[in-house]
Residue frames as a rotation matrix with the C-alpha (Angstrom) as fourth column:
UNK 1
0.472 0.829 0.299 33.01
0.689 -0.135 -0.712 -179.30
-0.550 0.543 -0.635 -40.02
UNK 2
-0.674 -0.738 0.029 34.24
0.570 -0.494 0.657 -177.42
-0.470 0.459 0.754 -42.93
UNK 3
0.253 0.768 -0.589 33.00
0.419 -0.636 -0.648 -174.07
-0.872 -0.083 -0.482 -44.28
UNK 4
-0.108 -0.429 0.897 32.88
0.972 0.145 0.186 -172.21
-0.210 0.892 0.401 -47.22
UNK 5
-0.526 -0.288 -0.801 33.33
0.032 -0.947 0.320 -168.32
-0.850 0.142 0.507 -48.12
UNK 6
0.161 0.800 0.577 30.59
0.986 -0.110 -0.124 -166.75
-0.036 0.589 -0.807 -49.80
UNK 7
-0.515 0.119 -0.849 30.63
0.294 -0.906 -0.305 -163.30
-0.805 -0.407 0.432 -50.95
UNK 8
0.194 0.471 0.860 28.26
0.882 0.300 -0.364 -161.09
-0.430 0.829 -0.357 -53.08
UNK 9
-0.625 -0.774 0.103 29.78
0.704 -0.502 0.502 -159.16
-0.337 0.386 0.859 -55.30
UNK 10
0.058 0.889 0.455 26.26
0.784 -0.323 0.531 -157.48
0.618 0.325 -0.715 -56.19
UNK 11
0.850 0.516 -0.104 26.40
0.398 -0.502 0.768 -155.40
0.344 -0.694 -0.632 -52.74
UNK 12
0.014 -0.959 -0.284 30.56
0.996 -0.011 0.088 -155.55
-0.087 -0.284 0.955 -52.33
UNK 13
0.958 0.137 -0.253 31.56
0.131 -0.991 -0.042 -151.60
-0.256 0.007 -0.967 -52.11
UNK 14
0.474 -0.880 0.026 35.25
0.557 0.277 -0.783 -152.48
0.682 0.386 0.622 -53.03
UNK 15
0.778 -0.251 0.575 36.50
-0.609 -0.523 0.596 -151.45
0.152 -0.814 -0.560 -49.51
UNK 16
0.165 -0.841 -0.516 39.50
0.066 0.531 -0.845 -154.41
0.984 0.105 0.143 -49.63
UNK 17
0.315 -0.230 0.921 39.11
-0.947 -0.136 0.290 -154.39
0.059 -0.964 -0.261 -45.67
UNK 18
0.924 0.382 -0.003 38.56
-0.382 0.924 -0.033 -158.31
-0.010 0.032 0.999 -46.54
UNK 19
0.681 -0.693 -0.237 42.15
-0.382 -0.060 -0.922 -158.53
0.625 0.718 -0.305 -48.10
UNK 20
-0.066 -0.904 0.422 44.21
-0.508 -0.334 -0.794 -157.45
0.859 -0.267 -0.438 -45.05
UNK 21
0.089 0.186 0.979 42.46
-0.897 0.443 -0.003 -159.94
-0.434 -0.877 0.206 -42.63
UNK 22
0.148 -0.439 0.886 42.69
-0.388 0.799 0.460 -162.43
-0.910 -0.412 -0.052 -45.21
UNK 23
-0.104 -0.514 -0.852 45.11
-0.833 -0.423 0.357 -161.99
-0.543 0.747 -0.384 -48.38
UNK 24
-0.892 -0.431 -0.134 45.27
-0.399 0.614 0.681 -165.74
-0.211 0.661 -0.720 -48.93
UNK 25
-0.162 0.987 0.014 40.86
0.105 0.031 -0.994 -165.67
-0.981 -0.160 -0.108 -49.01
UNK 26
0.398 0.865 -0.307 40.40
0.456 -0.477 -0.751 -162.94
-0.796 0.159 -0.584 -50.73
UNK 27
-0.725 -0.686 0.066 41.73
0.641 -0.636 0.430 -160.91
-0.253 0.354 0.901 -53.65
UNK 28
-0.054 0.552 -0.832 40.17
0.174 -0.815 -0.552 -158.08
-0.983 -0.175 -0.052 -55.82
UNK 29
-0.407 -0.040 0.912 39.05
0.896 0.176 0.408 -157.42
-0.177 0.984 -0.035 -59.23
UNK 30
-0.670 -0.257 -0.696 40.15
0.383 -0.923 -0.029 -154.14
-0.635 -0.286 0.717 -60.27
UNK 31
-0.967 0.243 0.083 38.23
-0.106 -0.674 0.731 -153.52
0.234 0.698 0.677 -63.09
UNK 32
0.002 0.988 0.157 34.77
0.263 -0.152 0.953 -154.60
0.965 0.039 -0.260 -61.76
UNK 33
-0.615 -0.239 0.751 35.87
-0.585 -0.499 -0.639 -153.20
0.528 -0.833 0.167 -58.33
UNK 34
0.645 0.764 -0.026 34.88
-0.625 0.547 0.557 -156.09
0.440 -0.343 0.830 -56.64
UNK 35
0.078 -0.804 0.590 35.88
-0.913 0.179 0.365 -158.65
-0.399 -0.567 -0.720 -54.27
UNK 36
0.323 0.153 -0.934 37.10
-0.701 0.702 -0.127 -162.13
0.636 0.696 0.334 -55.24
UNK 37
0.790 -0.109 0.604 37.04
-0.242 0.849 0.470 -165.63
-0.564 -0.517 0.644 -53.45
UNK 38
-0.176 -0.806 -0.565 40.61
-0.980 0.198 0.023 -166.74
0.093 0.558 -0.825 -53.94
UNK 39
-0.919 -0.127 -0.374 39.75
0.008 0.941 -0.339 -169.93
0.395 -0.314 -0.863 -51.92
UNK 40
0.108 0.975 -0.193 35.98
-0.453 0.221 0.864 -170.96
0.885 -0.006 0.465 -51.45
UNK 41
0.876 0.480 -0.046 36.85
-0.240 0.516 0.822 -173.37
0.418 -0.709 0.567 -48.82
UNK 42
0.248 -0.939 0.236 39.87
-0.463 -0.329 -0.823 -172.43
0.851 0.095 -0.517 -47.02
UNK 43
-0.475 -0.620 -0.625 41.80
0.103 0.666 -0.739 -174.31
0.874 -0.415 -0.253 -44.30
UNK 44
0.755 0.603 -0.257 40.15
0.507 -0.288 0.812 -174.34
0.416 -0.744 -0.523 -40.81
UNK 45
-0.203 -0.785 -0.586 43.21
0.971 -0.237 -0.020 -172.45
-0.123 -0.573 0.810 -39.59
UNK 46
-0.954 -0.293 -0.068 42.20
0.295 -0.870 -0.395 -169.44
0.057 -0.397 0.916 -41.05
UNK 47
0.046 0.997 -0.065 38.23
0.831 -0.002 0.557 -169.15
0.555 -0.080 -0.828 -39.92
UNK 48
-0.001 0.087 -0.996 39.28
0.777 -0.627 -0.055 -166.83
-0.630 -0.774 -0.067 -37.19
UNK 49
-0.884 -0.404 -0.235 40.96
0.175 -0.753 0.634 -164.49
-0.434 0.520 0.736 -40.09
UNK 50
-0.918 0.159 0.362 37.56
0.296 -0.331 0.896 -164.80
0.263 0.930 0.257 -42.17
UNK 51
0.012 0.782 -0.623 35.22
1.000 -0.011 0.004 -164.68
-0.004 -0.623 -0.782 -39.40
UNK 52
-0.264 -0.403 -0.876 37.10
0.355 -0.885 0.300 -161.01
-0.897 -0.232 0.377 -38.89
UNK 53
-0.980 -0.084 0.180 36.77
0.191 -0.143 0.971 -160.41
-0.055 0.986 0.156 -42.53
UNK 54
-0.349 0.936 0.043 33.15
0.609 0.192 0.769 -161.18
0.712 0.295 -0.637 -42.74
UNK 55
-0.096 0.453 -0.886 32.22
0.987 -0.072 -0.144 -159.12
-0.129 -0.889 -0.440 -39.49
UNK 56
0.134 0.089 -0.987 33.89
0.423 -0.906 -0.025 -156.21
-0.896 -0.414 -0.159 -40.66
UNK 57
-0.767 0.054 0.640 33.35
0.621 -0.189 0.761 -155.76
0.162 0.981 0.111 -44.70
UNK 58
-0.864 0.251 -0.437 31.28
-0.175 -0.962 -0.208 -152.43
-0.473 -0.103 0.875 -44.75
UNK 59
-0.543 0.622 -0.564 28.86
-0.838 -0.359 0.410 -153.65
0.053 0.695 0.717 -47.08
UNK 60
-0.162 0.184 0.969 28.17
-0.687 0.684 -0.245 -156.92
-0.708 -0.706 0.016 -45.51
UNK 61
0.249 0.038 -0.968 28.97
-0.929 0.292 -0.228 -158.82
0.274 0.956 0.108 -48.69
UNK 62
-0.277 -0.556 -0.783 30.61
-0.488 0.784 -0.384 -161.64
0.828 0.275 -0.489 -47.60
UNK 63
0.600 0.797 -0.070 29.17
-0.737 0.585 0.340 -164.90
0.311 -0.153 0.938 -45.67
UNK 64
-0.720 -0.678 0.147 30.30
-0.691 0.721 -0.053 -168.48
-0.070 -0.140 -0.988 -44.21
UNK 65
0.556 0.818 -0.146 28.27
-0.760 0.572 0.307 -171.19
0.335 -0.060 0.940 -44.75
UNK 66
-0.505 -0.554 0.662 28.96
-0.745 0.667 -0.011 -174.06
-0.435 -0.499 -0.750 -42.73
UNK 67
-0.146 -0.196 -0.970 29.51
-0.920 0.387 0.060 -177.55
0.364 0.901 -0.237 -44.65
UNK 68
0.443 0.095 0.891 29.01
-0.414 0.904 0.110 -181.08
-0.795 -0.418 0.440 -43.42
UNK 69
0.160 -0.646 -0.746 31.72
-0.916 0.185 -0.356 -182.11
0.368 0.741 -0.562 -46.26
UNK 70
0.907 -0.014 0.421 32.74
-0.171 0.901 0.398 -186.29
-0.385 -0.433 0.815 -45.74
């Protein structure tokens, strides 16, 4: 089953914890100090990295939704 990386940038606090668990996820947009989805639906190798991400983002912006992709 494949998932997909959700975050809302509405609630984001620009804390870049997201980044350093998972650079090739996430990135940042300095000027609206927000995070950015680099990859919506990123390999299943790194879930563990965005599971971490998503647990610990201070502002609980960011999400997985799980896919039933064919």
């Amino acid at each position: 089953m494949s998932f997909k990386v959700v975050a809302d940038t509405g609630i984001c606090q620009g804390h870049q914890l997201c980044q350093g668990e998972a650079p090739t996820v996430f990135g940042f947009d300095d000027d609206a100090d927000t995070v950015v989805v680099l990859d919506e639906h990123p390999d299943a190798s790194l879930r563990a990295d965005v599971q971490t991400a998503v647990k610990y983002c201070p502002a609980f912006a960011l999400s997985i939704e799980e896919e039933d992709r064919a």
